[in-house]
N, C-alpha and C positions, 0 to 999 in steps of 0.2 A: 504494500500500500504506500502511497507516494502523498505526504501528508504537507500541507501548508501553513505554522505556526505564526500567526502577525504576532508581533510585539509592539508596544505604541510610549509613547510620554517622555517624559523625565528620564535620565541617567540609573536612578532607583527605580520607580517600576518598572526599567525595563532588567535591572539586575531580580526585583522580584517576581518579573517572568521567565527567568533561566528555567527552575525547574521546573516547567510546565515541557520546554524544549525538549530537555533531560530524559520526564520521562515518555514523551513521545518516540525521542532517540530509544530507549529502554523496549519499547514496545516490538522492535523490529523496522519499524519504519522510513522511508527515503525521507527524510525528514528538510523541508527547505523551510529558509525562515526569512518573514516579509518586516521591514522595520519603516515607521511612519516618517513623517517631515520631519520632526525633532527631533530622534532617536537616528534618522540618519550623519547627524554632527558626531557621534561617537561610534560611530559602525566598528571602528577600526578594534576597539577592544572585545569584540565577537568575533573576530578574524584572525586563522583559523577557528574552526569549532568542532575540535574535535566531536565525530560521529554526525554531523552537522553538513548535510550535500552542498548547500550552495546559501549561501545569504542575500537575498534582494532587496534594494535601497528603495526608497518611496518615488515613483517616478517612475521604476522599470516593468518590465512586466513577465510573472514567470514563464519559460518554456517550458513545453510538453504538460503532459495531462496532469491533474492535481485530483485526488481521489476525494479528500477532505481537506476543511480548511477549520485550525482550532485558532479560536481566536480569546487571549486574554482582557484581561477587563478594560483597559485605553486603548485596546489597537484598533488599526483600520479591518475593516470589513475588505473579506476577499478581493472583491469586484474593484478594490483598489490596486489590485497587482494584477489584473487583467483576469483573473480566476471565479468559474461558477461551478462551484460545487455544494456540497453537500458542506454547510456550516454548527460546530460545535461551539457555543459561545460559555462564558461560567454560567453555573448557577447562580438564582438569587439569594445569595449569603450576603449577609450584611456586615460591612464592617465593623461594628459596635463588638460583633464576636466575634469573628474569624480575621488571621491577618491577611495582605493582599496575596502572599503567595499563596494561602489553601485557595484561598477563593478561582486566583488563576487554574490553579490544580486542576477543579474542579471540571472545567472544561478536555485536560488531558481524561479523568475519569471516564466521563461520558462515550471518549472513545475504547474504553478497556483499560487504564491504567486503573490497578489492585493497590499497588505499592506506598511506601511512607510519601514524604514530600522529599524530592530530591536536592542535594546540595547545588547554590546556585555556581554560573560560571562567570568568571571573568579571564578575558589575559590582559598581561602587561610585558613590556622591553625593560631591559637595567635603564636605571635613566643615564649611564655614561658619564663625562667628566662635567659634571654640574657643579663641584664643591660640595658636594656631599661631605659632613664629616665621617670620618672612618671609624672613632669608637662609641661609636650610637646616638641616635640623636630621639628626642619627640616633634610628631609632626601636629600642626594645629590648622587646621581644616575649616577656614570662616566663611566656605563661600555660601554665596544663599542666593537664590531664582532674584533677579532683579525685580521681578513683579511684587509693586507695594503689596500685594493679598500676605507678602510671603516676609516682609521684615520682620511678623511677628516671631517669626524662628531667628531671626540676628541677635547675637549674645554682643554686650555693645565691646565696640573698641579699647575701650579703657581697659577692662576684662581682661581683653587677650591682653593687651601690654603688659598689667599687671603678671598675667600668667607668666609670659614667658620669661619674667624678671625672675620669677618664683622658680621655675623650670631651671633655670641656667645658675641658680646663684646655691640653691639647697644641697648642700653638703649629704652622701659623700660623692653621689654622681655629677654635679655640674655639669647637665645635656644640654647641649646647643640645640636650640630652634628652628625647626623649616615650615617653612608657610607655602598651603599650596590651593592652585585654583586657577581660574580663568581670569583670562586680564583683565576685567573687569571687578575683578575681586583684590586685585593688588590696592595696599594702602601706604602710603610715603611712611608713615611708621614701623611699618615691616620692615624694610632697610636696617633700622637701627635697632628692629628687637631682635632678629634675625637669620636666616639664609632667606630671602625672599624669592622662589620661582614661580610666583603666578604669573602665567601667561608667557612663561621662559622654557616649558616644556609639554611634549604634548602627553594627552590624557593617559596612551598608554606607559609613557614614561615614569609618571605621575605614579599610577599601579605599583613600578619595580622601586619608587621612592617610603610609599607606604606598606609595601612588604618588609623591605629592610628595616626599617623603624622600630626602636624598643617600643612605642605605645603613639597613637593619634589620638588627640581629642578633637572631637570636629561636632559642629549641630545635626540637625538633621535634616541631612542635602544626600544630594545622591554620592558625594564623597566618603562620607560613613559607611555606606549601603558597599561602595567597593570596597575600601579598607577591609571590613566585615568578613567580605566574598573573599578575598583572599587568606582568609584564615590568622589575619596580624589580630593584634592588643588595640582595640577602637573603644574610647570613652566616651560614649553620646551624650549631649548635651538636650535635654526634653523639657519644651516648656506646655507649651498650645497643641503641638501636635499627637496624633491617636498613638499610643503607644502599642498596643493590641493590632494596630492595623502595619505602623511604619518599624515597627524594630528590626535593625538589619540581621540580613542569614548572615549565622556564623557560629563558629565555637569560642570565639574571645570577645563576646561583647559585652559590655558593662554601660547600663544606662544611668543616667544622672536625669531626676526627673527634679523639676522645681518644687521647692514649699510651699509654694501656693496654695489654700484650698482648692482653687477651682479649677487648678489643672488638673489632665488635661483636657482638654473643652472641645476637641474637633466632632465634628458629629453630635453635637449637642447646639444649643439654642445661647448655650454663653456663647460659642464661636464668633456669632456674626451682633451677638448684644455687650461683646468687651469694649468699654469706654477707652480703657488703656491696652494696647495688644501686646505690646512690646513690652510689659510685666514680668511677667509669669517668668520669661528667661532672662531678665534683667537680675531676677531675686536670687539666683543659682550665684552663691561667690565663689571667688578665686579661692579661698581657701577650703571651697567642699569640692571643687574639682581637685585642688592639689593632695587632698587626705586619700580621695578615692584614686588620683592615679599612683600614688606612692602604694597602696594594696596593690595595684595592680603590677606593680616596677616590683 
C-alpha cells in the first residue's frame, strides 16, 4: 500500500506528527510525506527519512498512484499535493485530554496501527567551526512565533540576561552560553551574554548545536519540541500554554510550569479573557529555572 502522510504548521507540530509517519512507516507501507507552506521552511531537517520514500514540499505534486492519504491534525488535505484518495483524518479527541501527538496517532490507527505512540524524528548536521565551546556549554532557546497571539509565551529579556549571568558565573561548572534561533530572534544583548548564533546557522545545524549541549532551556517554541526529539537535557519554560496538549516527545524533559493560579489557561475561557498575557511566564524566576536546571546538570 502506497500511503500519503501530510504534515502541516509550526516546527512543533510538525515534530509532533513524526510518529504518526513512524508508525505508518511501521505498518509496511510506501510511505510518502506531503508538508504545507510553513512547514516547507524547514523541510530540510526531515531529509533523509529514514524508511521514509520520498518527501513532497507544498506546491509539488505527488507521482504515481496514492492508495490512502493520512492526514494529521494542521495538515493540508490530499487534493493539495494533487492526490484523491481515500482520506484518514484524526479522530475527534480533544485536546483538554489527549496531547497533539495521540490525537495525530489516531489517524495512523484508523489505518491499522495497534502499536504504542512512536518516538518522534528529527535530523541534524555538526554545526562545524561556529565557536562552539568545547567543554560544554547550556543553550537558551528565546525564540517565539512573531505573531502578537504568541508573546504570551516570551519569558522577558531581563530573565535571560539574568540567566545567563547565573549560568556562566555558578561555581563549580562556569558554562558558557549559546543563544539560538532565527534572525529575527537575535537581540544586541546576546553578544555580551553570550555565543550569539541566531540567524548564523541553519536549522539543521542548530539540531547538532543542541544535541551537544549539557542542558537547553528554551519556552515553548518549536525549538524545545527539537531539542526534546533529539533525546538532549531540555528545561521548558510553561506559562499560558496547554501542557497536556504541547509537552515535547522525549526522554529528558523537564517542564517548569508558572505559579500562577490560573495557568495554564489555553483551551479555557481565561485564554482569550487575560487582561495581562505576558504574566503567567513573567512570574517563573531566574532563580526556579537555575534550582531546576542544577537537578538536572
Amino acid at each position: 500500500m502506497r500511503v500519503l502522510v501530510t504534515l502541516g504548521h509550526g516546527l512543533g507540530n510538525v515534530i509532533m506528527a513524526t510518529p504518526t509517519v513512524q508508525a505508518v512507516v511501521s505498518l509496511g507501507c510506501e510511505t510518502v510525506v506531503g508538508l504545507d507552506k510553513i512547514a516547507t521552511g524547514f523541510s530540510d531537517v526531515f531529509m533523509p527519512w529514514p524508511g521514509v520514500a520520498k518527501v513532497v514540499l507544498h506546491g509539488e505534486t505527488v507521482t504515481g498512484p496514492i492508495d490512502r492519504v493520512v492526514r494529521t491534525y494542521w495538515a493540508q488535505h490530499g487534493d493539495k499535493f494533487g492526490v484523491r484518495a481515500r482520506e484518514l483524518g484524526p479522530l475527534p479527541i480533544p485536546f483538554t485530554t489527549h496531547h497533539e501527538a495521540e490525537v495525530n496517532l489516531s489517524a495512523a490507527q484508523r489505518l491499522g496501527y495497534l502499536g504504542p505512540l512512536p518516538d518522534p524524528f528529527v535530523g541534524y548536521d555538526e554545526p562545524g567551526d561556529v565557536g562552539l565551546p568545547t567543554s560544554g556549554y547550556v543553550v537558551c532557546a528565546s525564540a517565539c512565533n512573531p505573531n502578537p497571539e504568541w508573546n504570551r509565551k516570551r519569558w522577558p529579556d531581563s530573565h535571560w540576561v539574568q540567566l545567563a549571568k547565573c549560568v556562566q558565573e555558578t561555581a563549580p561548572r562556569n558554562l558558557p552560553v549559546v543563544f539560538v534561533g532565527a534572525p529575527h530572534d537575535s537581540r544586541p544583548w546576546m553578544d555580551a551574554a553570550g555565543l550569539n548564533l541566531c540567524g548564523q546557522i541553519s536549522l539543521r545545524q542548530t539540531g547538532g548545536v543542541l544535541k551537544r549541549a549539557v542542558a537547553t532551556v528554551a519556552i515553548d517554541c518549536g525549538l524545545a519540541h527539537f531539542s526534546a526529539a533529539l533525546g538532549a537535557k531540555t528545561l521548558v519554560l510553561n506559562g499560558a500554554g496547554s501542557v497536556v496538549k504541547n509537552r515535547p516527545l522525549g526522554p529528558n524533559v523537564v517542564l517548569l510550569q508558572s505559579p500562577m493560579t490560573c495557568s495554564p489557561c489555553h483551551y479555557t475561557e481565561r485564554w482569550r479573557a487575560c487582561e495581562n498575557p505576558g504574566q503567567c511566564l513573567e512570574a517563573i524566576s531566574v532563580s526556579a529555572v537555575m534550582q531546576r536546571l542544577e537537578k538536572m546538570l
